[in-house]
MARTI-300114 format. One record per atom (N, C-alpha, C): residue in one letter; x, y, z. Coordinates in pm, whole numbers, plus 50000, padded with zeros to 5 digits. Example, Ala and Ser with C-alpha at 12.3 -4.5 7.8 and 13.67 -1.06 7.14 Angstrom:
<rs>
A513194943150780;A512304955050780;A513204967050780;S512854977550708;S513674989450714;S512905000350787;
</rs>
This chain:
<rs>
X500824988050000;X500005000050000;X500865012750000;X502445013650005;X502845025450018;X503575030749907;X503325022749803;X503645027149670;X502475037049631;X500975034549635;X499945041149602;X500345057549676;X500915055649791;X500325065049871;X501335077149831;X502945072949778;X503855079049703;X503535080249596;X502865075649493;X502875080549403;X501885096449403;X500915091449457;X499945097949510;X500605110349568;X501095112649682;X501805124949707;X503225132449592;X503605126149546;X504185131649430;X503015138249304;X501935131449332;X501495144549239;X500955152749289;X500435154249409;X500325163449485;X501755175949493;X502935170749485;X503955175149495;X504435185649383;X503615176249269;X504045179749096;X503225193149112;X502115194149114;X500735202949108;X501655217049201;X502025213449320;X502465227749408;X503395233349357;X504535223349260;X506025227749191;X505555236949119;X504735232049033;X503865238448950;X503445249748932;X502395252449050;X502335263149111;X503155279249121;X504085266549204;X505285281449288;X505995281149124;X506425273849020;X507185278148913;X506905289948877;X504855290648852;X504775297548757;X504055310348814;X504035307548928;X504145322349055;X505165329248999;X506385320949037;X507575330449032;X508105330448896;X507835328148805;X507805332448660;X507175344948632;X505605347248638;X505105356248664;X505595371448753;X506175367848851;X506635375348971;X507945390348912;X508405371248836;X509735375148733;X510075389548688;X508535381748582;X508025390648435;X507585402248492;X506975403448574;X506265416748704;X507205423448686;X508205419748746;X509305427248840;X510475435348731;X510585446048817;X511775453148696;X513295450948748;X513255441848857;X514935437348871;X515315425248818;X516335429548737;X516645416348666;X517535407948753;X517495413148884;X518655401448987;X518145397349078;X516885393949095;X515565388549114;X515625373649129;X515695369649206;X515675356849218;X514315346749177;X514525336849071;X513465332749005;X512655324249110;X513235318049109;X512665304049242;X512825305849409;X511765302749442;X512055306449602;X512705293349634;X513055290949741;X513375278349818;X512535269149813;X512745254749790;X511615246049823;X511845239649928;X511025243650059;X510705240150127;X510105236250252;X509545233050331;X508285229950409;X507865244050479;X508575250050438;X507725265850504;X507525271950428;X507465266250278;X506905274350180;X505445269050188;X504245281350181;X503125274550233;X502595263050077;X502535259649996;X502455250049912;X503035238549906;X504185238749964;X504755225350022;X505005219650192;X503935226750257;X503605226650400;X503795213650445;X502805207850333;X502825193850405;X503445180250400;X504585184650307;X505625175850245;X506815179850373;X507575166850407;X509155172250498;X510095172950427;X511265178350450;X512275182550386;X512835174450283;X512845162350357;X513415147650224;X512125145350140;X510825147850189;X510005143350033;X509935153449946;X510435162650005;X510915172049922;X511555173949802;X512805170449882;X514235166549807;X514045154349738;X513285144149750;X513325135349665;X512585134349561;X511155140149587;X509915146849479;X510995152149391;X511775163149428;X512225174349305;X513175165149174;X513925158649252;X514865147149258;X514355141049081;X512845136449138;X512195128149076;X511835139548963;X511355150449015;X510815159748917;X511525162848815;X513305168448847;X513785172548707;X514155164148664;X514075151248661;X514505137648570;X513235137648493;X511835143748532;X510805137748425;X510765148148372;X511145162748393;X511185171948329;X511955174548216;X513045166948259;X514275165848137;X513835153048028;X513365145448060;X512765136147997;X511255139047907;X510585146647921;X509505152947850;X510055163147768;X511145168947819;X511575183147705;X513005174947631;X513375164547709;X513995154347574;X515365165547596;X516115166847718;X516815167447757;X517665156547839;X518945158147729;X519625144047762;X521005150447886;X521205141647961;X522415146248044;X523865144947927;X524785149747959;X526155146947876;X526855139647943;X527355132147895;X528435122548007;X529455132448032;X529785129448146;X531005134448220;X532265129748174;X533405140448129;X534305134848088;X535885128748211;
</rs>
């Protein structure tokens, strides 16, 4: 049963990333300083990820820019 319940909170997780991205995209575009920091911090005292702890955090995101890079078909480079 605790596979359901992870997957399950990862999209809960996906939906808030989501969110705060395109908050602070917006915020961005608002704003007339270009040294503006795009992304806030992720984490548990950001009120959208309240109810996630610090490691499902870190491991959601973890998970996140691997599917993100994988949908926009962004490949890693090997390390030389």
């Amino acid at each position: 049963m605790l596979r359901p319940i992870r997957i399950e909170l990862y999209g809960e997780y996906v939906l808030a990333r989501m969110d705060i991205s395109q908050k602070a995209l917006l915020d961005f575009l608002d704003s007339e300083d270009d040294d503006q920091e795009v992304m806030p911090e992720l984490t548990p005292q950001h009120p959208k990820l309240a109810q996630f702890t610090q490691d499902e955090i870190e491991s959601f995101e973890f998970i996140y820019q691997k599917d993100m890079a994988a949908i926009h078909g962004i490949k890693k480079r090997p390390s030389n």
